[in-house]
PDB file of N, CA, C and O in Angstrom:
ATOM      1  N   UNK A   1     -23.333-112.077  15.717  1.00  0.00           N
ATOM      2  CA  UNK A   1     -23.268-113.378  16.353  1.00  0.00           C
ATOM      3  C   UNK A   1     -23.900-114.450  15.468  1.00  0.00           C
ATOM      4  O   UNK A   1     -23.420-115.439  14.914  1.00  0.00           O
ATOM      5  N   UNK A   2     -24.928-114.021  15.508  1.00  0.00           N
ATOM      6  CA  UNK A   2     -25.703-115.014  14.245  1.00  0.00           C
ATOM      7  C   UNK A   2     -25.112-115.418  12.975  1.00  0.00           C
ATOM      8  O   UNK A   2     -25.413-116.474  12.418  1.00  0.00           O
ATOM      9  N   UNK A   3     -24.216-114.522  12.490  1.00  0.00           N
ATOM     10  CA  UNK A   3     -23.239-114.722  11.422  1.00  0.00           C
ATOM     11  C   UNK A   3     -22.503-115.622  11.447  1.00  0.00           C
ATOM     12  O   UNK A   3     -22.379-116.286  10.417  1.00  0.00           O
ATOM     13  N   UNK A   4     -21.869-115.914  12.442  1.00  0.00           N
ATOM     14  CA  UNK A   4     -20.593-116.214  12.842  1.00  0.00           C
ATOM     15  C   UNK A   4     -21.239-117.774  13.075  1.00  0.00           C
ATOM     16  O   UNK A   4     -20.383-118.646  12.926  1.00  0.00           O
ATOM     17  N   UNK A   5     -22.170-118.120  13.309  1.00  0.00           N
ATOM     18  CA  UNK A   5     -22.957-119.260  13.347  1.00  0.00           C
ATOM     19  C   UNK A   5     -23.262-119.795  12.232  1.00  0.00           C
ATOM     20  O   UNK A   5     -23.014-121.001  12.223  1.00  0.00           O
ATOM     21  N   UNK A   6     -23.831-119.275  11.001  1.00  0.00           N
ATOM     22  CA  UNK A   6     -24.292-119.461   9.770  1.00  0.00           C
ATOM     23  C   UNK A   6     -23.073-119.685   9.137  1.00  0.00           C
ATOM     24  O   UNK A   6     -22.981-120.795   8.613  1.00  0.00           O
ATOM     25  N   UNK A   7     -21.856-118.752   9.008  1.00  0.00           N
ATOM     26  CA  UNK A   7     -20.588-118.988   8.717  1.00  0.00           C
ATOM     27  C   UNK A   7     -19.716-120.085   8.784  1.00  0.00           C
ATOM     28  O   UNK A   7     -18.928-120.348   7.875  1.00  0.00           O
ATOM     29  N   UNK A   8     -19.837-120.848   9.993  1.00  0.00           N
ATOM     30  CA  UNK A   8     -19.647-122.574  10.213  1.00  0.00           C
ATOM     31  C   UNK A   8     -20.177-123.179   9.804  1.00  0.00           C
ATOM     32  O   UNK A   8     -19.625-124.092   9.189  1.00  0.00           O
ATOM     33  N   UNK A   9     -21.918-123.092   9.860  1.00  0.00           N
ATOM     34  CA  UNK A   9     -22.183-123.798   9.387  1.00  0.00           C
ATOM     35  C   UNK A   9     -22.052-124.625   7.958  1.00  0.00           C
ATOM     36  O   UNK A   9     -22.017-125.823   7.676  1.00  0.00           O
ATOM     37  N   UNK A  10     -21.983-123.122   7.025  1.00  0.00           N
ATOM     38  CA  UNK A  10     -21.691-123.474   5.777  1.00  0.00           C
ATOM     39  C   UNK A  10     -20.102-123.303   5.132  1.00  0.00           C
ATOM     40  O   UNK A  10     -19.703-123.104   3.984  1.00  0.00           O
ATOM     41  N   UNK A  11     -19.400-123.478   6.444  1.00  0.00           N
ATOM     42  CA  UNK A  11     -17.848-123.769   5.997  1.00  0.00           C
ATOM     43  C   UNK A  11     -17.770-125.409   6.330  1.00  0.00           C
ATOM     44  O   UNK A  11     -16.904-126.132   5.836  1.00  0.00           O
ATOM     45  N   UNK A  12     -18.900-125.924   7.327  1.00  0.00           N
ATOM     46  CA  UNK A  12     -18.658-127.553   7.458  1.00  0.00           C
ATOM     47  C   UNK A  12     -19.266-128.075   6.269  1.00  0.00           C
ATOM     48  O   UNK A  12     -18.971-129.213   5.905  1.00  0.00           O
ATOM     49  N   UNK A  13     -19.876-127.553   5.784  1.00  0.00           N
ATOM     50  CA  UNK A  13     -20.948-127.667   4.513  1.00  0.00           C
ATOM     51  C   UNK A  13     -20.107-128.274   3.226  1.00  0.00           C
ATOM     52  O   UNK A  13     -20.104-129.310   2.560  1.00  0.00           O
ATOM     53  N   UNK A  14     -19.413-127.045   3.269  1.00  0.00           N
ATOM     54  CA  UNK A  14     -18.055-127.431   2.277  1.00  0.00           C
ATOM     55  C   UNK A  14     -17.088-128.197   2.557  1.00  0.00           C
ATOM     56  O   UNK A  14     -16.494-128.799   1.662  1.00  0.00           O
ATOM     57  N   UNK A  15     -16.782-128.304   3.749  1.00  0.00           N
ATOM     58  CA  UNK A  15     -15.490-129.443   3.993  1.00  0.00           C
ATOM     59  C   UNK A  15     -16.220-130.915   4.426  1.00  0.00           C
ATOM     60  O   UNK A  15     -15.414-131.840   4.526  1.00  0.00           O
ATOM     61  N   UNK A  16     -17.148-131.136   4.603  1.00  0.00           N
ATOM     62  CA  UNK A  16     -18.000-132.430   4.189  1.00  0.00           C
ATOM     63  C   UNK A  16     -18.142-132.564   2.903  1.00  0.00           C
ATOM     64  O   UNK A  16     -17.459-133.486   2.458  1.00  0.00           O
ATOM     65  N   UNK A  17     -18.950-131.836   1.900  1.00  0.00           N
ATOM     66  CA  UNK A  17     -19.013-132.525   0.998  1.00  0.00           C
ATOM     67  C   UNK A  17     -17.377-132.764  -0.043  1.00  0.00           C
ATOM     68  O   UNK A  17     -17.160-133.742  -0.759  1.00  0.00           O
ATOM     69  N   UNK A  18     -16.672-131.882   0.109  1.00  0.00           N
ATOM     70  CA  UNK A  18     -15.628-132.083  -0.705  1.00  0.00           C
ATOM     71  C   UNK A  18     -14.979-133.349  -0.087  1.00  0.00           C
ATOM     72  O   UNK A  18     -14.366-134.021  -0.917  1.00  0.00           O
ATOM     73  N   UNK A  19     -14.973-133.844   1.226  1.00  0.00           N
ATOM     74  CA  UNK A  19     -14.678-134.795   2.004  1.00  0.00           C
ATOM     75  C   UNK A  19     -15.285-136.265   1.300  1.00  0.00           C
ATOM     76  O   UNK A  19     -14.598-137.251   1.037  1.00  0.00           O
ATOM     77  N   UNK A  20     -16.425-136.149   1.129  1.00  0.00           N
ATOM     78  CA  UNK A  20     -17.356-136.799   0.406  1.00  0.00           C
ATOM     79  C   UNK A  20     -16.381-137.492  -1.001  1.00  0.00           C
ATOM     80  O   UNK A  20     -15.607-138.438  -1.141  1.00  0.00           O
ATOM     81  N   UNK A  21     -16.961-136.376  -1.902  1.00  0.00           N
ATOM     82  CA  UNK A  21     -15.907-136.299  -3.056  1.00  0.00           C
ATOM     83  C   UNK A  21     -14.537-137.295  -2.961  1.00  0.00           C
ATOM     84  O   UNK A  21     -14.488-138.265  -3.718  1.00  0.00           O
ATOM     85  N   UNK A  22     -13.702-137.099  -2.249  1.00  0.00           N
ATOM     86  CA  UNK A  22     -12.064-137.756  -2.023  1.00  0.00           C
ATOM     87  C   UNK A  22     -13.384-139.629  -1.142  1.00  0.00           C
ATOM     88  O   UNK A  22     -13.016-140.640  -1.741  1.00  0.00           O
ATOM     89  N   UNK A  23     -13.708-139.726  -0.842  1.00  0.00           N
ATOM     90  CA  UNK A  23     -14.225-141.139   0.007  1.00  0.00           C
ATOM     91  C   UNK A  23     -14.996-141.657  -1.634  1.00  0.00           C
ATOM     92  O   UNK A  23     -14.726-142.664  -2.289  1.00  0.00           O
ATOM     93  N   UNK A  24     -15.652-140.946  -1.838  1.00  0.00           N
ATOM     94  CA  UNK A  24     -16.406-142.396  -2.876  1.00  0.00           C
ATOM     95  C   UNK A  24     -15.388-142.150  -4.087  1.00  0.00           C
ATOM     96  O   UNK A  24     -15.052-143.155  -4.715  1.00  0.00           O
ATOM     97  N   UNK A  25     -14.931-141.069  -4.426  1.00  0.00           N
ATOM     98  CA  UNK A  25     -14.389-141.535  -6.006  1.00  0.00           C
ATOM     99  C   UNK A  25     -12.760-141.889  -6.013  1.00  0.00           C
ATOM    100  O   UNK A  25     -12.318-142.387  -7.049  1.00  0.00           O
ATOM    101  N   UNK A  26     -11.739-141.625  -4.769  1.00  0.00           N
ATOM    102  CA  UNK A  26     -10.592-141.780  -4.777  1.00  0.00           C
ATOM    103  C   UNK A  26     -10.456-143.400  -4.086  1.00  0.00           C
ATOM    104  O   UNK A  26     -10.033-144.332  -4.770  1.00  0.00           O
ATOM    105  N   UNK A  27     -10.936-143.598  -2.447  1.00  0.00           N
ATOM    106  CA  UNK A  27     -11.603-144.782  -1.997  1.00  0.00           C
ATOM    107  C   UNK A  27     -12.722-145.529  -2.301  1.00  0.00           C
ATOM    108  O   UNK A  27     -13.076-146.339  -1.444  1.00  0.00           O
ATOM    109  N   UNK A  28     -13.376-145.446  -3.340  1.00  0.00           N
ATOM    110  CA  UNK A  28     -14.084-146.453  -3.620  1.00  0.00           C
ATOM    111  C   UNK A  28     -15.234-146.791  -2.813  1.00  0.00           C
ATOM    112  O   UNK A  28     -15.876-147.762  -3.213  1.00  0.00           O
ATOM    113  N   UNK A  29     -15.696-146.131  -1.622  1.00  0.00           N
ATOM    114  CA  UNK A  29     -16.346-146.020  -0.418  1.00  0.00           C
ATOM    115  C   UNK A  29     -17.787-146.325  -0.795  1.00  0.00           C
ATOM    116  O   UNK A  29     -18.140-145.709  -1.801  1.00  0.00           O
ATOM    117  N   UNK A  30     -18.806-147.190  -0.204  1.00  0.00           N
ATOM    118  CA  UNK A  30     -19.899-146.756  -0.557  1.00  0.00           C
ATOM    119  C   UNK A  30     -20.339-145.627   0.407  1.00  0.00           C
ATOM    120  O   UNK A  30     -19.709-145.023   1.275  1.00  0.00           O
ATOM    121  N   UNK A  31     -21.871-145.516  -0.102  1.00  0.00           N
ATOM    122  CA  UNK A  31     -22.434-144.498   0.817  1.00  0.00           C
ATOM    123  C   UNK A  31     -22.153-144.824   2.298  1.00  0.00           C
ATOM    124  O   UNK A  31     -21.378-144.278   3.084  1.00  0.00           O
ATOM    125  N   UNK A  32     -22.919-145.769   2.448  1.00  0.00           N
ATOM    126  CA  UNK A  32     -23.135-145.895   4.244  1.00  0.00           C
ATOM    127  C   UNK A  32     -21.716-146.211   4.931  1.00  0.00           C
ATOM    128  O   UNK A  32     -21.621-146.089   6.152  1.00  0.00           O
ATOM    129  N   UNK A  33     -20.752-146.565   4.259  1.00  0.00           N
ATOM    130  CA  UNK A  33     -19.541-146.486   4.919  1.00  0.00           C
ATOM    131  C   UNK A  33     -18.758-145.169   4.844  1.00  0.00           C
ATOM    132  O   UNK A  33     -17.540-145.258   4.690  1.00  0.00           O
ATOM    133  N   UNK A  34     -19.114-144.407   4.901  1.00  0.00           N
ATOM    134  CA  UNK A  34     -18.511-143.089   5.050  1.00  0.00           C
ATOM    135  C   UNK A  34     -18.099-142.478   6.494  1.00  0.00           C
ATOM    136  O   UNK A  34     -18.635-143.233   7.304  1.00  0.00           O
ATOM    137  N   UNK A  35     -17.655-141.835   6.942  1.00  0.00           N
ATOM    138  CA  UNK A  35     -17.375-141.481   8.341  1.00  0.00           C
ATOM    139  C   UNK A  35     -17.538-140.007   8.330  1.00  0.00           C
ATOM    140  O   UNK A  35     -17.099-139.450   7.325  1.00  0.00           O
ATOM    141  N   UNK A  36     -18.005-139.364   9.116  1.00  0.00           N
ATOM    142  CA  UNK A  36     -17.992-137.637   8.221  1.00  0.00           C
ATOM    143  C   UNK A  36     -17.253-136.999   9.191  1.00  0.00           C
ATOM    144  O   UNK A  36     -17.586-135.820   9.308  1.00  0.00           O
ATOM    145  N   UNK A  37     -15.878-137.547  10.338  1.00  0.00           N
ATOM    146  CA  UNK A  37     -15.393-137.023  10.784  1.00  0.00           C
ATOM    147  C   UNK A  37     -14.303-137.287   9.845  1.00  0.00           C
ATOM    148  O   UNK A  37     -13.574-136.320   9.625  1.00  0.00           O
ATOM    149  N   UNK A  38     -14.048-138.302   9.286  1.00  0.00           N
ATOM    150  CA  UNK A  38     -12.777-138.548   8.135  1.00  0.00           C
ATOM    151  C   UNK A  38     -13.070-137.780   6.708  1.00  0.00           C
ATOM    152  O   UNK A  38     -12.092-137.601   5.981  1.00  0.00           O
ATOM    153  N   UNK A  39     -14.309-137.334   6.281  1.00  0.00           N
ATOM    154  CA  UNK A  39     -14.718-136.623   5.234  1.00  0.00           C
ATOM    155  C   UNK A  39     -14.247-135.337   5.401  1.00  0.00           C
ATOM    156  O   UNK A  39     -13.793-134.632   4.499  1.00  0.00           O
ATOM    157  N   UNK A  40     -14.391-134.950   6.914  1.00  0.00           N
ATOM    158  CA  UNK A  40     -13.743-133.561   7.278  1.00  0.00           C
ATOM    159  C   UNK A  40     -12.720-133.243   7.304  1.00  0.00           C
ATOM    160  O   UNK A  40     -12.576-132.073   6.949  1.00  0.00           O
ATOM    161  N   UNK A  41     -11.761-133.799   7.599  1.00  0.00           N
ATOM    162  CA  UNK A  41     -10.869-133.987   7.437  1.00  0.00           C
ATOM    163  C   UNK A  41      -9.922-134.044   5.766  1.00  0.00           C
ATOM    164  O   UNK A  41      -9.015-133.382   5.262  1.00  0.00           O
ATOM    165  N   UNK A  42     -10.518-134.885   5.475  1.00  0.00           N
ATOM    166  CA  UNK A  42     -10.043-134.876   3.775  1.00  0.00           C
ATOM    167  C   UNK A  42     -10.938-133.864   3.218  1.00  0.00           C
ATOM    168  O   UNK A  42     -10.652-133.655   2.039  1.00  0.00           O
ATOM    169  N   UNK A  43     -11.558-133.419   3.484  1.00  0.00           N
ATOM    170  CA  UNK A  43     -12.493-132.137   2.900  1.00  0.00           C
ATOM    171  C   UNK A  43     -11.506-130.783   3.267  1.00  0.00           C
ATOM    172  O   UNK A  43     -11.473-129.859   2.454  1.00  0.00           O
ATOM    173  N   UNK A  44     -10.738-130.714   4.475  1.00  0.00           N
ATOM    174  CA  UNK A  44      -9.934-129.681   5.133  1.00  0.00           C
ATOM    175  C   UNK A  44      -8.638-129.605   4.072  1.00  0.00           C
ATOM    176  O   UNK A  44      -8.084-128.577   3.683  1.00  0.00           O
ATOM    177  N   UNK A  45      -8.322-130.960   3.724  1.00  0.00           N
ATOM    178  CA  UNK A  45      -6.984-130.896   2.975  1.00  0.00           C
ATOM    179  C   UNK A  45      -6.963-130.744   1.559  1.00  0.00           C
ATOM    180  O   UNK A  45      -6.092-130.115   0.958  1.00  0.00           O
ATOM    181  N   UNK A  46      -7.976-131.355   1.005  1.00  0.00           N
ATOM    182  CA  UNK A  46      -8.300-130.982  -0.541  1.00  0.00           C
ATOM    183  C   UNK A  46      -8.717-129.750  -0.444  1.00  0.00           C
ATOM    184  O   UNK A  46      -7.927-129.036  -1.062  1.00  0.00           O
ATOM    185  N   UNK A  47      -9.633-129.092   0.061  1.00  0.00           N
ATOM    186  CA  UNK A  47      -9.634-127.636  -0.118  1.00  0.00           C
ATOM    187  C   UNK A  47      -9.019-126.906  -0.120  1.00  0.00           C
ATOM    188  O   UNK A  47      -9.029-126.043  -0.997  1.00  0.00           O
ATOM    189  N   UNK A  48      -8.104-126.928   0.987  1.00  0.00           N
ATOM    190  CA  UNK A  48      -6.723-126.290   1.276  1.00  0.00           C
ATOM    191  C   UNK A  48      -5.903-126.234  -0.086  1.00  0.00           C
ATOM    192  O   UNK A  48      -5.471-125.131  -0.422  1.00  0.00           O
ATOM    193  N   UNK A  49      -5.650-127.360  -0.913  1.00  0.00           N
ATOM    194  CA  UNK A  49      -4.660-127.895  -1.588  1.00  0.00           C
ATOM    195  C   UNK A  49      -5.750-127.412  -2.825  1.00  0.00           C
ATOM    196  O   UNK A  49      -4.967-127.087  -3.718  1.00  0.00           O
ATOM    197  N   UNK A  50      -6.899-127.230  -3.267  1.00  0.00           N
ATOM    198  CA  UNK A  50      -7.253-126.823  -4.271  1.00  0.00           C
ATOM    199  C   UNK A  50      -7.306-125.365  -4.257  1.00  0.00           C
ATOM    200  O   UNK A  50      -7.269-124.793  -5.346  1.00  0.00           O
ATOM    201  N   UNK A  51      -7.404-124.537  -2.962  1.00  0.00           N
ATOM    202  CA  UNK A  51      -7.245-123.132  -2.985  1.00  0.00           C
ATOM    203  C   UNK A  51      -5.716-122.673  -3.167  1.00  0.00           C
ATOM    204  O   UNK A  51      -5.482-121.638  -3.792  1.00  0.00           O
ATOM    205  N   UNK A  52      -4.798-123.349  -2.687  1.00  0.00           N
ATOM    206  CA  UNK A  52      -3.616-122.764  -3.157  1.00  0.00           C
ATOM    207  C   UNK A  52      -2.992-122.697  -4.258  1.00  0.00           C
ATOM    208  O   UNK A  52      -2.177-121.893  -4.710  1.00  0.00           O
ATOM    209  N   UNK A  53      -3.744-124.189  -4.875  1.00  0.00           N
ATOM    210  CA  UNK A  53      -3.086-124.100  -6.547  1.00  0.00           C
ATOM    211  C   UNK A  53      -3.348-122.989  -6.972  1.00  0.00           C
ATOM    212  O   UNK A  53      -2.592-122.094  -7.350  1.00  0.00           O
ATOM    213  N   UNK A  54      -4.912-123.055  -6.887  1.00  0.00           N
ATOM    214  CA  UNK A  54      -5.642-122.139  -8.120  1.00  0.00           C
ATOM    215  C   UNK A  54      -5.470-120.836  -7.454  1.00  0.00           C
ATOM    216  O   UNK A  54      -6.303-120.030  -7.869  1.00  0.00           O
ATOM    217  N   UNK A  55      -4.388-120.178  -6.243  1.00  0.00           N
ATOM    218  CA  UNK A  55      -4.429-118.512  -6.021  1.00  0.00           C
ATOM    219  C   UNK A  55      -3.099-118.586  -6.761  1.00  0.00           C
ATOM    220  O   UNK A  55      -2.297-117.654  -6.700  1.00  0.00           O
ATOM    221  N   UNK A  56      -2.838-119.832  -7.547  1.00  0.00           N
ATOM    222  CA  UNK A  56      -1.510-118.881  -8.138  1.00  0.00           C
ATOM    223  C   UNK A  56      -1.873-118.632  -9.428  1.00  0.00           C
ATOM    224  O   UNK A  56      -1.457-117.616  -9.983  1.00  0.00           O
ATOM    225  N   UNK A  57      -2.689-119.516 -10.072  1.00  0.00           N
ATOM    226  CA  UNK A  57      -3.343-118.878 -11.204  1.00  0.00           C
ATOM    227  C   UNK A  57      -4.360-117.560 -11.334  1.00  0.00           C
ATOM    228  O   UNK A  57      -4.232-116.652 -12.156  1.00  0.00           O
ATOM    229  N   UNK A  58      -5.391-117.680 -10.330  1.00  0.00           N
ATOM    230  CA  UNK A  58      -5.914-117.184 -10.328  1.00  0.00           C
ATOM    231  C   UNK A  58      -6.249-116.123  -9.259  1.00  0.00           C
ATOM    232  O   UNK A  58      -5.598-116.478  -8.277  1.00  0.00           O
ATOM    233  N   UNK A  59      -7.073-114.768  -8.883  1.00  0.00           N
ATOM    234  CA  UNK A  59      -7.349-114.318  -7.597  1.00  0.00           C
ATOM    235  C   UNK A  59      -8.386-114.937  -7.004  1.00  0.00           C
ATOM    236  O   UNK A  59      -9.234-115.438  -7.743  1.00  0.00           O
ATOM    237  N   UNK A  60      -8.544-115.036  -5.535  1.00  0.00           N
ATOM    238  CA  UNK A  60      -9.451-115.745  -5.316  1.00  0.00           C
ATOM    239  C   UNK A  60     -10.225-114.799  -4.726  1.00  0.00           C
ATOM    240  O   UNK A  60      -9.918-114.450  -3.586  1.00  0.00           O
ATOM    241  N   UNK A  61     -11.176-114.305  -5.267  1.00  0.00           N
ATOM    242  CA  UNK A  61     -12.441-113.174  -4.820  1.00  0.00           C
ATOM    243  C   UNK A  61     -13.797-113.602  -4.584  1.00  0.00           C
ATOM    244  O   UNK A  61     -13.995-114.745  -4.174  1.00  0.00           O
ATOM    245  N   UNK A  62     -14.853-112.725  -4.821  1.00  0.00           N
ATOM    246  CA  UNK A  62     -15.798-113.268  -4.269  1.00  0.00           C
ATOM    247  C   UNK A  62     -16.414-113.899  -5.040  1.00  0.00           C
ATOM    248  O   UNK A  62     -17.037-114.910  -4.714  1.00  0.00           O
ATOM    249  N   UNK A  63     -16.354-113.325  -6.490  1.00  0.00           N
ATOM    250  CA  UNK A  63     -17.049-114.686  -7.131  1.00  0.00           C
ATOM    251  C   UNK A  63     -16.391-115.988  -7.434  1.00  0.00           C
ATOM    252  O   UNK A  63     -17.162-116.851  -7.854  1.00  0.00           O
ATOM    253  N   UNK A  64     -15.262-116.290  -7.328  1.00  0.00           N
ATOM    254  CA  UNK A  64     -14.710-117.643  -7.058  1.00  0.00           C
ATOM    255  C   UNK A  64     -15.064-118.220  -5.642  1.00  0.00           C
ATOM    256  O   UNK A  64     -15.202-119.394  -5.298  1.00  0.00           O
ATOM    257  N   UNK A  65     -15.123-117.571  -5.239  1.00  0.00           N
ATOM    258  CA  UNK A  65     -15.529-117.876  -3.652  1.00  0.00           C
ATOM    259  C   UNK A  65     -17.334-118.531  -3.494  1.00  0.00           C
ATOM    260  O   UNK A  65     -17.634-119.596  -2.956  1.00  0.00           O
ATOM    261  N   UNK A  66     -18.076-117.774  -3.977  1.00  0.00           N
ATOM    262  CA  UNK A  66     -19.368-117.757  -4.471  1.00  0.00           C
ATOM    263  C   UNK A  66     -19.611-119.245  -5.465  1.00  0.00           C
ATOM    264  O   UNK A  66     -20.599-119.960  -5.634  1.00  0.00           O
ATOM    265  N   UNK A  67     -18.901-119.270  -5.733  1.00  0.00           N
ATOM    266  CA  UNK A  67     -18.714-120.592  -7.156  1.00  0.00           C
ATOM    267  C   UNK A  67     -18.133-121.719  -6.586  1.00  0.00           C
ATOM    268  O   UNK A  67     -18.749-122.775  -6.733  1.00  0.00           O
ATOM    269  N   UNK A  68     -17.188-121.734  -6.028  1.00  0.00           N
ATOM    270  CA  UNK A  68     -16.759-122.752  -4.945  1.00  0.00           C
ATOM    271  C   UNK A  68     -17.804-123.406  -3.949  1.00  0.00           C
ATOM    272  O   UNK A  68     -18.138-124.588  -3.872  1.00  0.00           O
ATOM    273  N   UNK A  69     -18.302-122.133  -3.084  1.00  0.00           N
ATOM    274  CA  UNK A  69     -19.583-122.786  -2.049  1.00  0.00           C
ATOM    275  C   UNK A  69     -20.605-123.293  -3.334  1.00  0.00           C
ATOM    276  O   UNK A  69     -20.163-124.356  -3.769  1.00  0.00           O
ATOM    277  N   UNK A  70     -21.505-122.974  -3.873  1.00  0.00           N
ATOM    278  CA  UNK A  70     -22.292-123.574  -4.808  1.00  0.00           C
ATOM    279  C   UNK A  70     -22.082-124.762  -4.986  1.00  0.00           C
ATOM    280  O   UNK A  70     -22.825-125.685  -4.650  1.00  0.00           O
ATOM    281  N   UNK A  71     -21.000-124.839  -5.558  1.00  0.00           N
ATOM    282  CA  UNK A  71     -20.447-126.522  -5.987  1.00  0.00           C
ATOM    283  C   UNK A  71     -20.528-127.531  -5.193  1.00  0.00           C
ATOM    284  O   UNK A  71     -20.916-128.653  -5.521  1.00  0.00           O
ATOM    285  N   UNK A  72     -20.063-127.089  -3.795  1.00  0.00           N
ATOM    286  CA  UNK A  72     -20.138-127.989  -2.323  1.00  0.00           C
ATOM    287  C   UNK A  72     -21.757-128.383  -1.887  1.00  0.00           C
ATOM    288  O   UNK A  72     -22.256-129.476  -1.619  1.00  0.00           O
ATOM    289  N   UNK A  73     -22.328-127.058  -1.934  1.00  0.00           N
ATOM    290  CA  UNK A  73     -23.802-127.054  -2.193  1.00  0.00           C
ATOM    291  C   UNK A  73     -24.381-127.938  -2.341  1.00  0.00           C
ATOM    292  O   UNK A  73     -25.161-128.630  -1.686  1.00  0.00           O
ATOM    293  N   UNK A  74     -23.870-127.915  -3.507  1.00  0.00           N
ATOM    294  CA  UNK A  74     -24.777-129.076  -4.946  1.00  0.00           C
ATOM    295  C   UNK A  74     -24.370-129.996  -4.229  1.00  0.00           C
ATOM    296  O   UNK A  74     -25.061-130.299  -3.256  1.00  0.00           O
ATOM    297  N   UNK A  75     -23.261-130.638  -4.465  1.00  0.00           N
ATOM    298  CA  UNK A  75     -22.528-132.211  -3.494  1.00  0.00           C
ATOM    299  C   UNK A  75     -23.113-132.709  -2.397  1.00  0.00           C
ATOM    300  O   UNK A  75     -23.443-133.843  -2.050  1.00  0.00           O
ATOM    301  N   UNK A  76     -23.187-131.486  -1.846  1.00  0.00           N
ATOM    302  CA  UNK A  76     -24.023-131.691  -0.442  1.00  0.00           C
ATOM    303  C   UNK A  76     -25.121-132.097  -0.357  1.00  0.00           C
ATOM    304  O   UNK A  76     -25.429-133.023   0.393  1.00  0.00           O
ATOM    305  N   UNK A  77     -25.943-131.470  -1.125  1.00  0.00           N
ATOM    306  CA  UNK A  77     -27.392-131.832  -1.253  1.00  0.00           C
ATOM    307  C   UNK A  77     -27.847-133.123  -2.158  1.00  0.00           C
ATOM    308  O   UNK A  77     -28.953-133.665  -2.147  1.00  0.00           O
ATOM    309  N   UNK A  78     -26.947-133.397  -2.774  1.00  0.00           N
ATOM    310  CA  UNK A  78     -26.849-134.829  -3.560  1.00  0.00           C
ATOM    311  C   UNK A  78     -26.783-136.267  -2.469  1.00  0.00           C
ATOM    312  O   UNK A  78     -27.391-137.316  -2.250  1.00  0.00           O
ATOM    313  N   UNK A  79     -25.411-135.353  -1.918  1.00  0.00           N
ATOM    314  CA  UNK A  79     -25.165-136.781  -0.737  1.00  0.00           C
ATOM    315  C   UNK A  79     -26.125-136.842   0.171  1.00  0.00           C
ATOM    316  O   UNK A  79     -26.091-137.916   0.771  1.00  0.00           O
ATOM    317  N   UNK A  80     -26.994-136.107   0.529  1.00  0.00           N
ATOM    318  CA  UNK A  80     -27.839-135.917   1.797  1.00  0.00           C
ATOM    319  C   UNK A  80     -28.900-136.373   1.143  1.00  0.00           C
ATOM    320  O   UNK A  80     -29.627-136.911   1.978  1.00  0.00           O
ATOM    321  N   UNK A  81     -29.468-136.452  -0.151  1.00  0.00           N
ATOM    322  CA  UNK A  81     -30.656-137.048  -0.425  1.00  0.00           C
ATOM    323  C   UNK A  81     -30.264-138.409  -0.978  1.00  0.00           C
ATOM    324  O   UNK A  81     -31.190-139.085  -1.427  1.00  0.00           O
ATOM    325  N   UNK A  82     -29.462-138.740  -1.003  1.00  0.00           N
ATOM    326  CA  UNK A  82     -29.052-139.939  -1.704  1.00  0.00           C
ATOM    327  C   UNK A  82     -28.800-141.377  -0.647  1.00  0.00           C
ATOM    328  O   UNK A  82     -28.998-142.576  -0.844  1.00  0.00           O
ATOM    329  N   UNK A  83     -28.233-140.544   0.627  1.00  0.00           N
ATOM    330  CA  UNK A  83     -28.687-140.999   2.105  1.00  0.00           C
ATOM    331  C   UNK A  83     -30.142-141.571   2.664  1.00  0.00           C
ATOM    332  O   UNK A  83     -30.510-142.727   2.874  1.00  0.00           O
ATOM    333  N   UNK A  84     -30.751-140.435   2.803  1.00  0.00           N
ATOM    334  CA  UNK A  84     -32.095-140.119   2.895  1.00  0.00           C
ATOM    335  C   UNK A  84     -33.048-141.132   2.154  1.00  0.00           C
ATOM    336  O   UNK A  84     -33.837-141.784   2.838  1.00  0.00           O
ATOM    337  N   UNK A  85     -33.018-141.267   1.004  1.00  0.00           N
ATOM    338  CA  UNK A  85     -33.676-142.196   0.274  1.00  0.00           C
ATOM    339  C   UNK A  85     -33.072-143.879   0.381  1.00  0.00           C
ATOM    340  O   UNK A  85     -33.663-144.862  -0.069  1.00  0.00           O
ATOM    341  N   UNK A  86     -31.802-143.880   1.070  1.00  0.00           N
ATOM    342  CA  UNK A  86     -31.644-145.360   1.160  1.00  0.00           C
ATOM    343  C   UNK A  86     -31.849-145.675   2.946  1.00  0.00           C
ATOM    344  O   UNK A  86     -31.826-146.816   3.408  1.00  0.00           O
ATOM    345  N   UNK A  87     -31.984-144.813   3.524  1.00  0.00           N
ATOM    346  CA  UNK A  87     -32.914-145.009   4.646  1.00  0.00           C
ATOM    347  C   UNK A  87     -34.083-145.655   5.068  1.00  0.00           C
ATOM    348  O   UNK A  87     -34.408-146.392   5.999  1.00  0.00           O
ATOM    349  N   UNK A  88     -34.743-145.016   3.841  1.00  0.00           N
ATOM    350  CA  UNK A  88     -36.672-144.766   3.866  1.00  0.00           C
ATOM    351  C   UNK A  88     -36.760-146.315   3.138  1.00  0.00           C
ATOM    352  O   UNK A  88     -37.854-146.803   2.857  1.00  0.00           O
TER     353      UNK A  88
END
């Protein structure tokens, strides 16, 4: 059960920040105008659309998988302190 909790959590993890990603560098967005129900959204479709390219090149296993979350990670934790500090 607990899994299955942690598992969302860090699948919204990833489809926010990649959401992120498509708002400031494709839209031009600043920070505080962001919406993170529209980040989710474009986070749902670029992912989608970056996992299918790359399963035709590539397999997608666990360490691509592993390497993927990381990356979102990082994004994530960028945008969340970058927030955070224009708060304070």
């Amino acid at each position: 059960m607990i899994s299955i909790i942690i598992s969302s959590i860090f699948s919204s993890i990833i489809l926010l920040s990649y959401g992120v990603i498509i708002d400031k560098f494709i839209f031009n967005k600043n920070t505080k105008d962001i919406d993170p129900w529209i980040c989710g959204l474009y986070g749902f479709i670029i992912t989608g659309f970056i996992i299918v390219v790359l399963n035709f090149f590539f397999p997608i296993d666990k360490k691509f998988g592993t390497l993927f979350f990381i990356l979102s990670l990082i994004i994530f934790l960028f945008y969340f302190c970058k927030i955070e500090k224009k708060k304070s």
